[in-house]
N, C-alpha and C positions, 0 to 999 in steps of 0.2 A: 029800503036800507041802503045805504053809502055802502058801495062794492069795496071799500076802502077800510071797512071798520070789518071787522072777525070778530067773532065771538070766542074765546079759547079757554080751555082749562089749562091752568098753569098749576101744579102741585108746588107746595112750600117747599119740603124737603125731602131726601131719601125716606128717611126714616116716621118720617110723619104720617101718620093717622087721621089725614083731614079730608071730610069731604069733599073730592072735585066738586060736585055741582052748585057749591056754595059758591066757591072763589071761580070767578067766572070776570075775566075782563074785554074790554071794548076797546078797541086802540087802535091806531092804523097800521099796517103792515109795516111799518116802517121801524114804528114805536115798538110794537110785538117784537120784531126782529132784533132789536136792542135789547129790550127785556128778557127774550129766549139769550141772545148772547148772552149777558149778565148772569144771568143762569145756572147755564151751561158753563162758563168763566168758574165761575163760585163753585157750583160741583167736583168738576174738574181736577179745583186746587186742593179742591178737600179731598178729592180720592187721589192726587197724587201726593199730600202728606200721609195718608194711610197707606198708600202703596210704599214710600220709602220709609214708612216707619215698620212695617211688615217683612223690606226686603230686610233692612238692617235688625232686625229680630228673625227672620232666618238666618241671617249670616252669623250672626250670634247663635245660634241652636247648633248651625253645623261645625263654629268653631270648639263648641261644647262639646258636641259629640267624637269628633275629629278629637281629641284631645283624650277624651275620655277611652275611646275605641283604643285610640296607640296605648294609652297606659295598663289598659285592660287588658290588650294582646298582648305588649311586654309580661306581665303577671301573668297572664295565662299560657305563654310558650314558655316563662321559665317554670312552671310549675308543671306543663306534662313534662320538660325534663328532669326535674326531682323525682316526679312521681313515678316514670318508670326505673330509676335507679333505685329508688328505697322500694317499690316494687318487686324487683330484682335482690334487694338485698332482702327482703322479708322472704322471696322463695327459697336462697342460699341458706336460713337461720331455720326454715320450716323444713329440710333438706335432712338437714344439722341435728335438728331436736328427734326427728325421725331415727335417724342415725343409732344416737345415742342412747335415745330410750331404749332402741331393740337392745342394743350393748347390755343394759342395766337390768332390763328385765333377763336377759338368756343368767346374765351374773346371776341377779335374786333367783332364779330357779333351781341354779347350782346353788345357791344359799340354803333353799327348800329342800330340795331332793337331800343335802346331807345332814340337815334334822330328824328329815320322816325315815333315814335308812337304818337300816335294823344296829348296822355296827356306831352309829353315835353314839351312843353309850364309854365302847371301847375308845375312841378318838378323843371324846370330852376326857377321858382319864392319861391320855396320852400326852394331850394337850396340857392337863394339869400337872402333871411329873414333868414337865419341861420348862414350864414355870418355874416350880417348885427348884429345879436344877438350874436355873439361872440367875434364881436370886441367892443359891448358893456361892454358885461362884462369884456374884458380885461384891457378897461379904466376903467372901476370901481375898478379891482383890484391894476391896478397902483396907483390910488390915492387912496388907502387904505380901500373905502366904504365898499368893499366885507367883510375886514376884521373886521370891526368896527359892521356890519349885524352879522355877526357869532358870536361873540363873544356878544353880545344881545341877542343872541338867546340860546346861553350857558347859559347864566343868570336866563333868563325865564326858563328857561325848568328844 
């Protein structure tokens, strides 16, 4: 055999599924050399359009994220400061409501305790003569009596 001719396996492509020992060529170093160039050449360009088509679809992802991250952070610092002032304000109202219930209930007890005491009875009728006395006098002031009383009384005095 001619020290000049190799025998080589050259694969098609990255990607390809083909038997090495089918594709077998015979060429001289020289010719080989040119064909590995060729190649290698063609490879190459293909992995450097994948490679800049990969940087610039990074670059696009981080300018996504980078965008998305500031606007998420803005909304998200303004809302822990909402969130601890209405926070704040829901302890001040639960504080509040606290408060006032006790207020309401001690009242309603004094409400209770002067139902269940023995002299309601007497109070309820005290309550009602006072009534009763008020709407007196306000018929007397309608038909003028109160005032005709006072002004006799100015006189005298």
């Amino acid at each position: 055999m001619d020290p000049d001719l190799i025998k080589a396996k050259v694969p098609v492509g990255v990607g390809d599924r083909v038997d090495a020992d089918r594709i077998v060529h015979t060429e001289s170093n020289a010719e080989f050399a040119v064909t590995v160039d060729k190649e290698v050449n063609r490879r190459l360009s293909k992995l450097h359009d994948n490679t800049i088509s990969l940087a610039e679809r990074a670059a696009e992802a981080r300018k996504f994220l980078d965008w998305h991250t500031n606007t998420v952070k803005e909304a998200w610092m303004d809302w822990m400061d909402q969130s601890d002032q209405v926070l704040e304000s829901i302890r001040q109202g639960r504080v509040a409501i606290g408060f006032e219930s006790k207020q309401l209930l001690a009242e309603c007890a004094d409400v209770r305790k002067f139902f269940l005491a023995e002299d309601h009875v007497k109070e309820i009728a005290r309550l009602r003569e006072f009534i009763e006395l008020c709407e007196r006098l306000r018929t007397l002031k309608n038909d003028g009596t109160l005032d005709k009383i006072a002004d006799t009384i100015l006189k005298l005095a």
